[in-house]
ZAFI-371245 format. One record per residue (C-alpha): residue in one letter; x negated, y, z. Coordinates in steps of 0.2 Angstrom, whole numbers, plus 2048, in hexadecimal, padded with zeros to 3 digits. Last residue first. Layout:
BEGIN
AXYZ;...
END
This chain:
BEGIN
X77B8A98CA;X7688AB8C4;X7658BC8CB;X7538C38C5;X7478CC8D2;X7398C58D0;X7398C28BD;X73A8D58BC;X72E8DA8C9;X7208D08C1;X7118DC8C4;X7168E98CE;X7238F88C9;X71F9078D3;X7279148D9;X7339168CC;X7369298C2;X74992E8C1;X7579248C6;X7689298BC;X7779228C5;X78791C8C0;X79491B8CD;X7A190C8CC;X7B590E8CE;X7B88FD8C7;X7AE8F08C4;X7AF8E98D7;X7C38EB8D4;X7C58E18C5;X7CA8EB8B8;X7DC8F18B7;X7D99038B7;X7C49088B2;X7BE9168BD;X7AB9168B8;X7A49248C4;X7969338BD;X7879398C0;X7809338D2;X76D9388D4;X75F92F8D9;X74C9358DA;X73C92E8DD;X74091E8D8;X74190E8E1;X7489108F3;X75591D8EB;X75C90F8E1;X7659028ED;X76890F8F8;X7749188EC;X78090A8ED;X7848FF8DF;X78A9028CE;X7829078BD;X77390E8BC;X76C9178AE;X7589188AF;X74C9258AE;X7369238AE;X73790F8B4;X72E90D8A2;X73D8FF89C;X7378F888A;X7418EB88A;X7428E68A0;X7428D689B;X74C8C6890;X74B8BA89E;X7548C68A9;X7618C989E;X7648B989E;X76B8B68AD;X76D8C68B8;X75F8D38BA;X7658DF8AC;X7618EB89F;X7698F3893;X7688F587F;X76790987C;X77591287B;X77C91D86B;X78F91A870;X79190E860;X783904866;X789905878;X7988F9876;X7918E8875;X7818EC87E;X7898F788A;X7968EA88F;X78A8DC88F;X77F8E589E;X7908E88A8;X7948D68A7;X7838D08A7;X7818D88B8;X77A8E78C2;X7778EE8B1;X76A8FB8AF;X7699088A0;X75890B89C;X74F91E894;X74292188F;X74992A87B;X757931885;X74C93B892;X743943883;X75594887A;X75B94F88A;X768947895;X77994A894;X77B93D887;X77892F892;X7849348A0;X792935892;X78B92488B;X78E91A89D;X7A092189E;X7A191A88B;X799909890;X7A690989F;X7B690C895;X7AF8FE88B;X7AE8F1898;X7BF8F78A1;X7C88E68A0;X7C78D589A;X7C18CF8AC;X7D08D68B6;X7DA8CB8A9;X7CE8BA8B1;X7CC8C08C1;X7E08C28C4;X7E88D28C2;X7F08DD8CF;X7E18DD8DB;X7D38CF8DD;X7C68D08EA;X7BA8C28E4;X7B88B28ED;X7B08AA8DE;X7BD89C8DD;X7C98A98D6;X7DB8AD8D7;X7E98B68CF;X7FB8B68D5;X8098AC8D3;X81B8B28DB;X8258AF8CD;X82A8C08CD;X8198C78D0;X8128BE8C2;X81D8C68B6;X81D8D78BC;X80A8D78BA;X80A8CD8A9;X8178DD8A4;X80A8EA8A9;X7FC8E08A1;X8068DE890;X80A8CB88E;X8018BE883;X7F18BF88E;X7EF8AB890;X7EF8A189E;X7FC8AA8AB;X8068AF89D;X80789B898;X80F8968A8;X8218988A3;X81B892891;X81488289A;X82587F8A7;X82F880895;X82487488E;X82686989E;X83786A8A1;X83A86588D;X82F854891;X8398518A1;X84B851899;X84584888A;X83E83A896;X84D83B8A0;X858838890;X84C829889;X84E82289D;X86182289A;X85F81B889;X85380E88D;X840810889;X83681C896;X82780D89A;X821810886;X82281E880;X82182A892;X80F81D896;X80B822885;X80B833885;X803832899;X7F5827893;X7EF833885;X7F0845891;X7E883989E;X7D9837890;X7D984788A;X7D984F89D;X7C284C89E;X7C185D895;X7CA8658A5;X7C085D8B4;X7B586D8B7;X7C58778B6;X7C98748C8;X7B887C8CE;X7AA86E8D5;X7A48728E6;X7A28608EC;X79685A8DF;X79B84A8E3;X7AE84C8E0;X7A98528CD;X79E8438CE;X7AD8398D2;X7B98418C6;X7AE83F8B9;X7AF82B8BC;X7C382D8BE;X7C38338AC;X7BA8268A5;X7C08188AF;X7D281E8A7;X7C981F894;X7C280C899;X7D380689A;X7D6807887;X7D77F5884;X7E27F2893;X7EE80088A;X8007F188A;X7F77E989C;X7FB7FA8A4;X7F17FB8B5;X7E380A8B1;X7E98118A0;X7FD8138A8;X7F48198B8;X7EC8278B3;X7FB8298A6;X80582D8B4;X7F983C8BB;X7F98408AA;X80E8428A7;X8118418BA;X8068528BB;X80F85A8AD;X81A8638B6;X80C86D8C0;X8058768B1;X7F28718AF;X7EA87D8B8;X7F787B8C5;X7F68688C9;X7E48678C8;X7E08758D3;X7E68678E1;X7D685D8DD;X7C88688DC;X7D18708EB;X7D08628F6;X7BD85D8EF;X7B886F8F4;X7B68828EF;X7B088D8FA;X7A188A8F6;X7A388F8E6;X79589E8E4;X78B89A8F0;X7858868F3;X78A8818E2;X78B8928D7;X7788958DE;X7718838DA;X77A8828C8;X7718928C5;X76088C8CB;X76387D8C2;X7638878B1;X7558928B6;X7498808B3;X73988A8B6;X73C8938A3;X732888897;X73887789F;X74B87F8A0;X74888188E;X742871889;X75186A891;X758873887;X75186E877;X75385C87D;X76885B87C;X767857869;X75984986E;X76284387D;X772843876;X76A836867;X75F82E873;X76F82887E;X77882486D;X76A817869;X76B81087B;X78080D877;X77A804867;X76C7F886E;X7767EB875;X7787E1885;X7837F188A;X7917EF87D;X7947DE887;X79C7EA895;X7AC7EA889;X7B47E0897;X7B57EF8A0;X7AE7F78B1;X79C7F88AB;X7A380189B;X7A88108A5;X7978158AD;X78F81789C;X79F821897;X7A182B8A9;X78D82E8A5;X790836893;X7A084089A;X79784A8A9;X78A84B89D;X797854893;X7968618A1;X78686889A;X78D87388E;X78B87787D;X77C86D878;X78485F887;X79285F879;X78585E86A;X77D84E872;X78C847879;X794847867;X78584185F;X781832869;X79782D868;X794831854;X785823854;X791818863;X79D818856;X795810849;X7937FF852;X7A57FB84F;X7B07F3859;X7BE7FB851;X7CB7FC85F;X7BD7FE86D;X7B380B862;X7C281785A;X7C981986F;X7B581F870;X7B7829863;X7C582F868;X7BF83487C;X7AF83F873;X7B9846869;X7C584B876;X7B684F87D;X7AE85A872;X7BE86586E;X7BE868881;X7AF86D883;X7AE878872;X7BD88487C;X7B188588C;X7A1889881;X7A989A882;X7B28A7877;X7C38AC881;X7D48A487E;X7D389387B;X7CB89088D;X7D9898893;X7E888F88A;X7DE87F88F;X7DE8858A1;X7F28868A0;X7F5878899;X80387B888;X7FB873879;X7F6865886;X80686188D;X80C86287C;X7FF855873;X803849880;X81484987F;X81684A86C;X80A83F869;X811832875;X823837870;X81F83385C;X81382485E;X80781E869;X7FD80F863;X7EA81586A;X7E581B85A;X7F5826859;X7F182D869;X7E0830867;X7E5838854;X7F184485F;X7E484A86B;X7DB84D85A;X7E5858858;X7E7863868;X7D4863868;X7D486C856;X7E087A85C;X7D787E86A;X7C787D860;X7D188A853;X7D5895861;X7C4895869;X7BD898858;X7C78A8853;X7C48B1864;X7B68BC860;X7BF8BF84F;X7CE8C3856;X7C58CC865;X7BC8D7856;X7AA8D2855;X7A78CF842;X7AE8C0838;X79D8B6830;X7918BD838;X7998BF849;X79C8AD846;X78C8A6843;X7858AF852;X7958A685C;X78E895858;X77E89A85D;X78689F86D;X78E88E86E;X78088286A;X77588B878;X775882889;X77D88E897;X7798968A7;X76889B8A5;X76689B891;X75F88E883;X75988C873;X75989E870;X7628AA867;X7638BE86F;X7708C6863;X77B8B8868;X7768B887A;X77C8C987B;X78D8C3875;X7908B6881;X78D8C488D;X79A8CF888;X7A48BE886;X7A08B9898;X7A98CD89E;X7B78CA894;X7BD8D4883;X7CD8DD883;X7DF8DB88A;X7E88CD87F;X7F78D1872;X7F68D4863;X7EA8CD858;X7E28C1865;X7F28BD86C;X7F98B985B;X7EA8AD855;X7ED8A3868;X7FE8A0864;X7FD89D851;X7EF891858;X7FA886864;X809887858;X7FB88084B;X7F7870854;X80886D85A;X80F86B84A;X7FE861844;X7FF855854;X81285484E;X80E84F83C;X80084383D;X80C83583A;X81583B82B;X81E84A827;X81485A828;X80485282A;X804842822;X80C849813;X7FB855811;X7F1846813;X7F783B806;X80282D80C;X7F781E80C;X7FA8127FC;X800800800;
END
């Protein structure tokens, strides 16, 4: 029998519902992007500064991603639609292949619906699609990475463990949590009767693969007195330690929408103890593996465990399909699927910047959610992650109209300090247009990439406390305040200084002081 062409396959055939889905997911995102959302965030800024800075590897994050978005700044410019564009299609891309898992597995219509749904509609997926990060390519990576290996216990084909290497490799590239995934894999198939894989070569020939993509940073680290760990050391033991294994676990049931939680909670179990997915039982051990060494770690974030929800996503579609199969149980099931979706669109103004801020403010307030952060940042009316998209270029342009009101001797000297990437990205995104030089920082990478061309003879200060300068140059004076409404309150109301004339600057005073957090 000749296949369906492709085209019938989506719109009518048996891809068609992942497809359907797939594009509401990115029409939504491609509308927010063009016109709705609040402006760019504070990690893009940065994200950005990496771009014009390319290196095989950064601080807090491997590299894949940032040359990624390099490639697309060429290519599309750096409007937020454009910034935006590949998280929305990744987004899009994940919900798909979700689907093909599905289909791979034996699901059919309501399994790819279900699953596909509850995914196209999860909160934190909605805002990892949002914003440019390697959060959105994590995802994609591991659904990938969980269909592959679905493709590999069906097929039994040696092949898979080459594009399994490869997809690890270029996933830990982008982020290093896929080595969360690569171990839960090498872990899993000691706890399945497909253990025989590991009396052959093939699954050590796709451990050299990742390794070898993953080297170059590795090398990085090595060049750079391994800054990497000294970040994942600071957010550990400072920056999350208030978060614990009892939030880790109950942030599940928010971030991705509290309805679903019998769907993947459910499918948990369905791929665990269900005889009719045994063969697919090691995607359960999977996910239960990450949630171990998520547990371990002990200050792991909710999110952390996100990329690992394509495999429950799977098991809950089919565990709806096929357990939910008499009439009666056929009407609950359609019941609890539509309560889901429209629990996910309640939720998604919370996720994604879809509604004007004044309107999200009323909105949250009336059903009584309100924003939080695992940073233990003072929040105000919005929550860390709007607050965050907010007053970056009303504060390059408070910056510029210190900067022009010196003369054209102190201009050609002078730096523009940064107290954090955030601030520094914002003058280096917005300042070229302003007439500002590149700025300065201590934090992350801007530390690695120096003081560039800093002489210590006058410097633009933003934030702090006058004490924090007047130690170090000879004189301090406040200029100006950066009052920025809805950005996040320690952005907001900042003086700028203009320090004249260090002290001294010894020997390796940049490396010294750098902020690795």
């Amino acid at each position: 029998m000749t296949p369906d062409p492709l085209h019938r396959r989506l719109f009518t055939g048996d891809l068609a519902i992942p497809f359907y889905l797939t594009l509401a997911k990115v029409l939504i995102h491609f509308y927010t992007n063009a016109f709705a959302g609040y402006g760019i965030f504070r990690d893009e800024l940065y994200y950005l500064a990496n771009a014009e800075n390319l290196d095989i590897g950064y601080v807090d994050h491997p590299p894949l991603s940032i040359f990624i978005l390099a490639v697309n700044r060429l290519l599309f410019g750096d409007s937020i639609f454009a910034i935006r564009l590949l998280p929305a299609l990744s987004g899009g891309a994940s919900v798909f292949v979700l689907g093909l898992m599905v289909k791979e597995m034996g699901g059919k219509k309501v399994a790819q619906f279900a699953a596909c749904a509850v995914a196209s509609l999860s909160p934190i997926f909605l805002g990892f699609n949002t914003i440019y990060s390697m959060n959105s390519f994590d995802i994609l990576l591991w659904t990938l990475g969980f269909y592959t290996v679905v493709r590999l216990l069906n097929t039994q084909e040696q092949r898979y463990w080459i594009v399994l290497g490869f997809i690890v490799g270029l996933g830990a590239l982008n982020k290093i949590s896929m080595l969360w995934f690569g171990a839960a894999v090498a872990i899993g198939f000691l706890f399945v009767p497909e253990r025989r894989w590991l009396k052959t070569r093939w699954p050590y020939l796709a451990g050299i693969i990742a390794f070898v993509l993953f080297l170059p940073y590795i090398i990085w680290n090595m060049m750079h007195d391994y800054a990497h760990l000294e970040f994942i050391h600071f957010a550990s033991t400072v920056k999350y330690v208030s978060q614990t294994p009892v939030t880790f676990l109950s942030g599940q049931i928010l971030i991705h929408n509290p309805v679903a939680l019998p769907l993947w909670l459910g499918g948990l179990f369905f791929l665990l103890f269900n005889g009719s997915v045994k063969p697919f039982r090691l995607l359960g051990v999977i996910f239960l593996v990450v949630v171990g060494i998520l547990i371990l770690n002990w200050h792991s974030k909710p999110e952390y465990l996100a990329a690992a929800f394509a495999s429950v996503y799977a098991g809950g579609g089919l565990a709806i399909e096929r357990l939910l199969q008499s009439s009666l149980l056929r009407v609950l099931r359609s019941a609890y699927l539509a309560f889901m979706i429209v629990a996910g669109v309640l939720l998604a103004p919370l996720a994604i910047p879809i509604l004007p801020v004044e309107t999200y403010i009323k909105y949250s307030a009336k059903i009584g959610v309100s924003g939080g952060t695992a940073e233990g940042i003072e929040l105000q009316e919005l929550p860390q992650f709007y607050a965050d998209m907010f007053g970056w270029e009303n504060m390059a342009q408070s910056v510029a109209q210190v900067y022009n009101s010196l003369s054209p001797d102190e201009k050609s000297v002078c730096a523009i300090y940064g107290r954090n990437y955030g601030q520094a990205g914002a003058i280096d995104f917005f300042g070229p247009n302003l007439g500002l030089p590149k700025a300065i920082s201590f934090h992350n990478n801007y530390a690695i990439w120096g003081p560039r061309g800093f002489t210590g003879k006058i410097v633009i200060a933003i934030g702090g406390d006058i004490t924090d300068y007047d130690d170090r140059f000879e004189s301090v004076t406040q200029a100006a305040v950066i009052r920025s409404e809805y950005a996040i309150p320690y952005e907001n109301n900042l003086p700028i200084y203009v320090c004249r004339n260090i002290k001294e600057l010894p020997e390796g005073f940049w490396m010294s002081n750098h902020v690795y957090r």
